[in-house]
N, C-alpha and C positions, 0 to 999 in steps of 0.2 A: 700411812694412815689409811683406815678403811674406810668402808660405808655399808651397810646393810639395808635392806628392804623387809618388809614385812607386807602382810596383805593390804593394811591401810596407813602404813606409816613409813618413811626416810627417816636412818639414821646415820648422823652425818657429823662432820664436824664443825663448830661451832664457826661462823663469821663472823666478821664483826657488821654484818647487813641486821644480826640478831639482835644486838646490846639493846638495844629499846625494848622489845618485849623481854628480854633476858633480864633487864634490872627491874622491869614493872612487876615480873614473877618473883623477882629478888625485893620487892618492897610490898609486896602482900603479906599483911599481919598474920592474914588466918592460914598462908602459904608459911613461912617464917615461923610460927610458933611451934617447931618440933626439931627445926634445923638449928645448924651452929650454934650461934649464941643467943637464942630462940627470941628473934628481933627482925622487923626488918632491915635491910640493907639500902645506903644510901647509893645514890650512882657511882659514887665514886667506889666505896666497896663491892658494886655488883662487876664495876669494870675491873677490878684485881683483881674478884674471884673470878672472869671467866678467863682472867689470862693464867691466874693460878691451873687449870682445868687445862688450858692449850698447855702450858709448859708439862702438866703431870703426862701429855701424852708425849712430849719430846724426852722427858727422864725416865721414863718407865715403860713407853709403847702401847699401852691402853691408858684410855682417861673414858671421861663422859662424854655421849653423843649428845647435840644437839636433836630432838626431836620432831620432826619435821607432818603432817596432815598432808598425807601423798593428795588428797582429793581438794585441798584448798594452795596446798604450799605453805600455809600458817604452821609456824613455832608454836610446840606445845608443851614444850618441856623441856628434861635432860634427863638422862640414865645409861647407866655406864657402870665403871669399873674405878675406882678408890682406895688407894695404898701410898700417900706418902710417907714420908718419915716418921716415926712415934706415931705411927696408926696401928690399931689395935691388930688388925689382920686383912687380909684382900677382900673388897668388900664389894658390893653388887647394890648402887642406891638408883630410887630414881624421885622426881621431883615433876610434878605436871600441872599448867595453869589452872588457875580454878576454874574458869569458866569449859574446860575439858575434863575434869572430876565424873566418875561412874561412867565414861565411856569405855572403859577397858586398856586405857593407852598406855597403861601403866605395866600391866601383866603384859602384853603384845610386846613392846619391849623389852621389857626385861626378860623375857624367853629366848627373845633371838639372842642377846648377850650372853644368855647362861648356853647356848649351843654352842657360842663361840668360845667360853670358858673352856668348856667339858670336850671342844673337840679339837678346836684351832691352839688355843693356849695352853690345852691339856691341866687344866689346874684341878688339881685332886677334891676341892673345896670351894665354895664361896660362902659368903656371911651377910647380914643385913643387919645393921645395927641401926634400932627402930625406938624410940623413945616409949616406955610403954602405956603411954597415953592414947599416941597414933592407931587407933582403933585401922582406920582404913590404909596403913602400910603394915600392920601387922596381916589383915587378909589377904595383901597381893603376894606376902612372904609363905601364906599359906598355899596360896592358890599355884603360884610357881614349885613347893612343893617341899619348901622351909618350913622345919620346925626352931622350936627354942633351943638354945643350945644353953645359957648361959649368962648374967648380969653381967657386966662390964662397965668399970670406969673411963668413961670418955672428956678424959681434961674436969673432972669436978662433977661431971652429970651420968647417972647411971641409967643406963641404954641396955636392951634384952640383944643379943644378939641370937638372932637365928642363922641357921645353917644348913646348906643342902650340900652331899657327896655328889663326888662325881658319879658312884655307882650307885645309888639310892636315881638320879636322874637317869642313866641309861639305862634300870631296870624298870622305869616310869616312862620312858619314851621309846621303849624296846627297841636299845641299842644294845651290839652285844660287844666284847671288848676287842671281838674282832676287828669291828671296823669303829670302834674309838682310835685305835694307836694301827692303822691302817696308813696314814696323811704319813706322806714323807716330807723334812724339810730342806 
């Protein structure tokens, strides 16, 4: 399991020291209305889904980081990587409490994970499948450097999936394919 750093944020893996802020962001209505089954979640469901999250990083070796306020220690969210079974494709989400909304916590993570896609995982792709209501997750899919790629049925609800290349980002963060496929394993 890893961990990553950024200039003002820890990403890490979820404990269970989190599950109280983790279910309080999993029971925010105006949080909840673009997720799952656009509701919020009771405790009991916010505790399956973060074991659902630990178990996707034991079957698959990426899951969602806990997201961590290097300058408080405070949980601010989750953002990560999402592919289980009957998912539509490898997908790159992130989720942040409200009361951290418009500080950038959202783009800052989810960059460091797309460097780890495109350099560690080598993944040719990533996707963001964004309800197109979510006005403010379609910007950070802009700002990281996703466009639309395509409507997608997601179990009943139709979601825009954007998508960024590997090479469309090492041409944006002037990598060259030299030192992409450089890393030995």
């Amino acid at each position: 399991m890893i961990a990553m750093e950024t200039e003002r944020l820890v990403l890490r893996m979820l404990r269970s020291s989190d599950f109280d802020d983790y279910s309080a962001m999993c029971a925010d209505p105006e949080i909840m209305r673009f997720l799952g089954e656009r509701k919020p979640m009771s405790r009991n469901q916010a505790w399956r889904h973060m074991a659902a999250i630990l178990g996707h990083w034991q079957l698959r070796g990426y899951g969602f980081f806990a997201v961590e306020e290097k300058a408080t220690g405070r949980f601010v969210g989750r953002v990560g990587f999402w592919d289980p079974e009957d998912w539509p494709d490898f997908e790159i989400g992130w989720t942040i409490t409200r009361e951290n909304w418009g500080r950038g916590f959202a783009t800052e993570a989810a960059g460091a994970c797309l460097n780890h896609a495109f350099t560690t995982m080598r993944r040719e792709y990533v996707t963001s499948l964004i309800d197109p209501q979510n006005a403010a997750s379609i910007r950070v899919a802009e700002r990281l450097g996703e466009s639309y790629h395509q409507d997608v049925d997601l179990f009943g609800i139709v979601v825009r999936q954007y998508r960024l290349t590997a090479e469309a980002w090492r041409k944006a963060n002037g990598v060259g394919d030299e030192s992409f496929f450089s890393e030995t394993f």
